[in-house]
N, C-alpha and C positions, 0 to 999 in steps of 0.2 A: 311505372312507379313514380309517384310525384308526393311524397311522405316528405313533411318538411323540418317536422318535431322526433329528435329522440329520445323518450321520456323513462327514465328507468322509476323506481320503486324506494318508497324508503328500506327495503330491505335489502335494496342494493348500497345503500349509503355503505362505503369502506369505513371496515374496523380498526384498520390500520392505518400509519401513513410510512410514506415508501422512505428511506435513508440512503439516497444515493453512495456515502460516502463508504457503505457495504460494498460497491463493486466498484469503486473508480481504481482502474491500477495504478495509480500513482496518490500519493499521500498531499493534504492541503501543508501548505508551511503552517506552523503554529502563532496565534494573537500572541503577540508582546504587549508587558506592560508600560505604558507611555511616559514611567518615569525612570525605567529601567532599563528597558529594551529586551528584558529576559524574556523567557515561556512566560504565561500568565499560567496558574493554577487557580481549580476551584473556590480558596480563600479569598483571590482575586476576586472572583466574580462576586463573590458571597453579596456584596452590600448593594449588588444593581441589580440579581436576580435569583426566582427559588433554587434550588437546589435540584429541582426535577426539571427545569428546562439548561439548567448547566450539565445535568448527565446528557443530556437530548443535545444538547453543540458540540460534544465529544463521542459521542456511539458512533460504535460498530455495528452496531445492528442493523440487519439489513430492513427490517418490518418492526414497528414500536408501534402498539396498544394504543390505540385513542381509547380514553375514557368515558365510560358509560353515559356520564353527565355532560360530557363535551359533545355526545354526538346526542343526547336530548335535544340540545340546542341546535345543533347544525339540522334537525330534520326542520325546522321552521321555515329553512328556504333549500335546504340538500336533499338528493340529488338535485345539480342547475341542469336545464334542456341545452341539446345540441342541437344545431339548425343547420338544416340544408338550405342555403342561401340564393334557392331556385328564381327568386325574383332580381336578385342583383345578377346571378351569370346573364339573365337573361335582358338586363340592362347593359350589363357589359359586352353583352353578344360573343359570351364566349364558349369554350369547350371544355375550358378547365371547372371542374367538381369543387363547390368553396363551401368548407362547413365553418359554424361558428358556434363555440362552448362561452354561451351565456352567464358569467355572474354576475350581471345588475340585478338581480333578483334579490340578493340578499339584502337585511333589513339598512343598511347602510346605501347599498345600492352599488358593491363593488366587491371583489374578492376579499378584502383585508381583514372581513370577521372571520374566515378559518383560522386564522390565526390569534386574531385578538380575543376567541373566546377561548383557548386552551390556556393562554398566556394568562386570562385573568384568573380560572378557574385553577392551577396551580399555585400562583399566589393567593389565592382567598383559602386554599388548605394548607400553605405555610404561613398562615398569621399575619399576612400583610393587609393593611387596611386603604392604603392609598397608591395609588400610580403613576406616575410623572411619563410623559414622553410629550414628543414632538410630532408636526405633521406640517406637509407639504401643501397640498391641495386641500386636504383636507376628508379624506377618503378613511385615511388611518386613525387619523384622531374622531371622527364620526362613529369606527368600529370598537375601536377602544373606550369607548363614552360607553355604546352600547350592553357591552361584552362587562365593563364595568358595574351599567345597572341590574344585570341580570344574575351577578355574585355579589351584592354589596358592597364595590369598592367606592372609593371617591375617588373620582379622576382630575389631575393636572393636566390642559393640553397648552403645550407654546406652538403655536401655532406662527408660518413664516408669514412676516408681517404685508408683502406684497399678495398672497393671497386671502390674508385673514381683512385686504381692504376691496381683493376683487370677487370674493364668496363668502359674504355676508351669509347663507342662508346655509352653508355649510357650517358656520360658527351657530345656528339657532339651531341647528340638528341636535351638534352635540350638548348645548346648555338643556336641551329638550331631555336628553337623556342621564340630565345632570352633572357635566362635565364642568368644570370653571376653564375659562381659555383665555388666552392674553397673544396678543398680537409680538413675534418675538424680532429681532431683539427686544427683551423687556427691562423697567426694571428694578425685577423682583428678585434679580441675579446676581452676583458679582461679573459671571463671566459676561450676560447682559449690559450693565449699567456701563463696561468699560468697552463695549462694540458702540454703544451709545454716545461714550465721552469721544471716540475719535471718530466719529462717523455719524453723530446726530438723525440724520435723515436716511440710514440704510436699509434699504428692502426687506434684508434679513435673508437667511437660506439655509436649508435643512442642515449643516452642520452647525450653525450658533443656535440654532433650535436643542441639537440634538445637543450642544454644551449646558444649556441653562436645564435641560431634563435630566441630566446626570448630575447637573450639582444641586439639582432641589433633591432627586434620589438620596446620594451622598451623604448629606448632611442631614437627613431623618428616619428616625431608626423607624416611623412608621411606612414609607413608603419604599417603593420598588421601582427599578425601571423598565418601559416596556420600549420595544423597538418595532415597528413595521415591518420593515425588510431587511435584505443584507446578510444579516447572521442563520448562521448555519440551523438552527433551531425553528426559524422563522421561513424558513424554502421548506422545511419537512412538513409543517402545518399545513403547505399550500398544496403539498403531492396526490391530496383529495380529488384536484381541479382533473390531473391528469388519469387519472386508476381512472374516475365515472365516465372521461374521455377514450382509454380503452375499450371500455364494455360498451359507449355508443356506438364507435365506429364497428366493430362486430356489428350490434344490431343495425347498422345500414350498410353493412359486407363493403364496407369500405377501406382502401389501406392508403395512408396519405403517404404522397410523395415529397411535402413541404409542410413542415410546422412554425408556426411565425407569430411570435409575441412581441409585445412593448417591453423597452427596461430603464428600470430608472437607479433602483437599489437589488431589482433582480425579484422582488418575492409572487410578482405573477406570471412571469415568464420562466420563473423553476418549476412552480408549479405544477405548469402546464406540459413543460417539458422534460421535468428530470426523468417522471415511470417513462418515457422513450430512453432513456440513453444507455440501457440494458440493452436493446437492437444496434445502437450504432458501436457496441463494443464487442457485439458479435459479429459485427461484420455486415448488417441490413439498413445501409448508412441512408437518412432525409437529410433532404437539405432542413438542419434548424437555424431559424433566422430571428439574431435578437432586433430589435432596432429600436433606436434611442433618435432624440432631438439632436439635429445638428448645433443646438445652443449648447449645452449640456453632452457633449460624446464620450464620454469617458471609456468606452469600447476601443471604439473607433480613434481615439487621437489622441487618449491619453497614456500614461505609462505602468506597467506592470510593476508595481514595489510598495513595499511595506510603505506604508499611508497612518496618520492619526482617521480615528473615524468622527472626528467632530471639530468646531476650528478651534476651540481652546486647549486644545491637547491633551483632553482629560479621559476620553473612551481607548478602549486598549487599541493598539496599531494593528494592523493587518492589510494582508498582501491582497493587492487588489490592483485593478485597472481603475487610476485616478488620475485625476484634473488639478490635485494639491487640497488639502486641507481649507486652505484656505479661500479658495473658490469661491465670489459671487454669483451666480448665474443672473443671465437676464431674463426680463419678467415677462416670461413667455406661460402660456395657461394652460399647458399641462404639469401644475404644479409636482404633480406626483414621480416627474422624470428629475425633478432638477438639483438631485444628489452630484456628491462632488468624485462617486465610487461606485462600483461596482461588485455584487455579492462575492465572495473568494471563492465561491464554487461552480458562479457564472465563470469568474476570470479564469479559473483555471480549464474549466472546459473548450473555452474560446481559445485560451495560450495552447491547448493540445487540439485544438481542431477539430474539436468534436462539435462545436456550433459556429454558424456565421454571425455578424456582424455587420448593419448598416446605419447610416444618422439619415432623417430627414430634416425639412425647413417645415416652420410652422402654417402658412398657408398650405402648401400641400397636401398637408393630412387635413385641414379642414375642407379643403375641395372634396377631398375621398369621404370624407365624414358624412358631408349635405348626401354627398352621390349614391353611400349609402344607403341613408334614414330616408332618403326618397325612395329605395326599393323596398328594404326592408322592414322601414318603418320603426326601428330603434336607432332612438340619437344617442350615438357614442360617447363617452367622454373624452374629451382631450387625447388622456394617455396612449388606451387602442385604437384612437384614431391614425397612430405611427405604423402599429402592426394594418390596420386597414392601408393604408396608404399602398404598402407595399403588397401585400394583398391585389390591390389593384393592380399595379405597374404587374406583375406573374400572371395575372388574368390575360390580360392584354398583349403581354407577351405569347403566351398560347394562343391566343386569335391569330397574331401576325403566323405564326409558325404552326397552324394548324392542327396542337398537341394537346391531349387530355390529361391534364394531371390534378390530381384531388389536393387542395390543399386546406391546410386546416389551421384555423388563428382561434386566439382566447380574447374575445370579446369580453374585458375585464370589470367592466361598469357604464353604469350608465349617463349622460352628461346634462340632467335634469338642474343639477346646480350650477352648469357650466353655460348659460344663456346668454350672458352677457358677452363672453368669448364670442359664441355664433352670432350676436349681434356685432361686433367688433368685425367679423368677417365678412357676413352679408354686404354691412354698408363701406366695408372698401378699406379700413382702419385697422386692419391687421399687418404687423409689419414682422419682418422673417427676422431671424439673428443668426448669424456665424460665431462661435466663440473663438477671439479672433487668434493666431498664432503667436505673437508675444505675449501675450496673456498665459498661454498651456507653458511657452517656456518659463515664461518670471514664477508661476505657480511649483513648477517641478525642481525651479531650486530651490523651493525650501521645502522638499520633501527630508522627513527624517535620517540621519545617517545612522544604519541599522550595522552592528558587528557583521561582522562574516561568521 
């Protein structure tokens, strides 16, 4: 057998998406309000999102209804192919079984439209006309542009100002799809212009992004806010990636003994992994393995506790494995890892052990990347280049020790805008980051002091 593609149907596209938070036996802590510190309620949310994705961040439900019109859209590039990664084992000369669940396919070119198009098309049936968020690499503001033009919304993106100078063509995607974007700190903001008054030349980084997208939300009764990842609403969107992953590996009679995603805010790596964690609470435990930048660890080395989600203190708190609010990361190019938190439903999986945890260094995963796209012939983006990494190192590990185990990563996008990175690397000009230990402690004193 040497079948490399496993290609399902659009009438396998799920009509659902999964709600983990139906079987976890233990309950998430509740978002507080970041001026209160109480529960947040629906009211709360009212002014940053519809009303049909605030029932969807609180359900119990264990299966929720995608919409007719939401899965119109998703068949333009849904179901993504899984790949048996027959040419890289056999670069790697090894024994271990490596699939890969492809979403660079999508019109964006990464996972982030399952989600950005439900989010839009919710709001465009509650009356909202515009969208404000933020973006990283620029993956999510790319899909949110998209997802945007295809319900008539107008889109705001702040995009973090380090890579809105290292992926120019990421910034023409989205103006391509009619997005207005501004390099962030911006400023068009309060909470901007005053990152700006004490820090003139700052990089920027997903949580001041993610403060000027809530106070442009905020303060206009026409727009909404949208978020990427993190929130609980936004892992359900993505449970797509992992259901079309179930019914592949059936049809390649394979059962993985390792599943292994990138995480940054958590929304590809639930995805991928949440339809499994029904097996690992019956008792049919993988090794699931997050792994995050060692610039950026918030798994790995930061602390579990109620957190703001943005640096101005304006997005409701929530408990989470974080690095501080106030977090700059260094300007390493997988933009899309370098959140200061982790999803509350990643953390809380990780606090009970139901998944691992690793950080790599940023050469690393670009060695593993070239070593790839020289077998496989897709150049990764940045992000899964963390899940490849390790990917590798388990390969190679079963060569030394002679053991066959299938393991399976969500190759999340593709790294067509990320050139410049691989040329940074080729010619020797890639430099690794540690984020260093007084830094995680100065940051965690000023995590919020939350009642008992």
């Amino acid at each position: 057998m040497s079948q490399v593609k496993f290609v399902l149907t659009e009438a396998d596209l799920p009509k659902q998406w999964y709600n983990v938070l139906a079987d976890l036996p233990f309950q998430l802590p509740p978002p507080l309000h970041p001026a209160t510190s109480q529960p947040i309620g629906p009211d709360d949310l009212a002014p940053l999102f519809p009303f049909a994705l605030i029932l969807q961040e609180v359900s119990q439900d264990r299966m929720i209804d995608i919409p007719e019109p939401v899965r119109d859209v998703y068949r333009l590039w849904r179901p993504t192919p899984l790949y048996r990664a027959r040419r890289w084992e056999q670069a790697l000369d090894t024994p271990a079984k490596i699939y890969y669940k492809y979403e660079g396919v999508s019109p964006a070119g990464s996972h982030k439209p399952n989600t950005a198009v439900p989010q839009a098309f919710y709001n465009q049936q509650e009356g909202t006309k515009r969208l404000a968020t933020e973006t990283g690499a620029g993956q999510w503001g790319s899909s949110l542009a998209f997802a945007c033009s295809v319900f008539g919304l107008e889109c705001k993106v702040y995009m973090v100002k380090v890579s809105y100078e290292q992926k120019p063509y990421r910034r023409l995607l989205m103006e391509t799809y009619g997005a207005q974007v501004v390099a962030s700190p911006s400023s068009d903001t309060h909470a901007g212009r005053a990152i700006l008054a004490d820090s003139p030349d700052s990089p920027g980084s997903l949580g001041i992004a993610i403060s000027e997208a809530v106070e442009d939300a905020a303060l206009r009764d026409d727009t909404k806010y949208s978020l990427g990842s993190v929130l609980n609403h936004v892992l359900l969107h993505q449970t797509v990636i992992g259901q079309e992953v179930l019914k592949q590996l059936e049809m390649a009679d394979a059962d993985p003994d390792m599943l292994v995603g990138c995480v940054g805010g958590g929304s590809n790596f639930g995805g991928f992994a949440l339809p499994f964690i029904p097996d690992q609470l019956k008792g049919k435990r993988r090794q699931i393995i997050a792994v995050e930048p060692t610039a950026a660890p918030s798994l790995t080395r930061g602390k579990y506790a109620y957190d703001y989600g943005d640096t101005a203190k304006m997005a409701p708190m929530v408990k989470m494995h974080t690095l501080g609010h106030d977090f700059v990361p260094a300007p390493i190019h997988a933009g899309g890892l370098r959140y200061h938190g982790m999803a509350p439903i990643i953390s809380a999986l990780y606090e009970n052990g139901l998944i691992e945890a690793r950080a790599v260094g940023q050469r690393a995963i670009f060695e593993a990347a070239v070593h790839f796209a020289r077998a496989e012939g897709i150049l990764p983006a940045p992000e899964p280049s963390h899940a490849i990494r390790v990917v590798m190192e388990e390969a190679l590990r079963c060569k030394e020790a002679g053991e066959s185990k299938t393991i399976v990563f969500n190759l999340c996008g593709h790294g067509h805008f990320d050139l410049s990175a691989y040329e940074r690397y080729l010619t020797g000009q890639l430099s690794d980051y540690d984020y260093p230990s007084e830094a995680v402690e100065s940051s965690l004193l000023r995590l919020p002091v939350v009642p008992a």
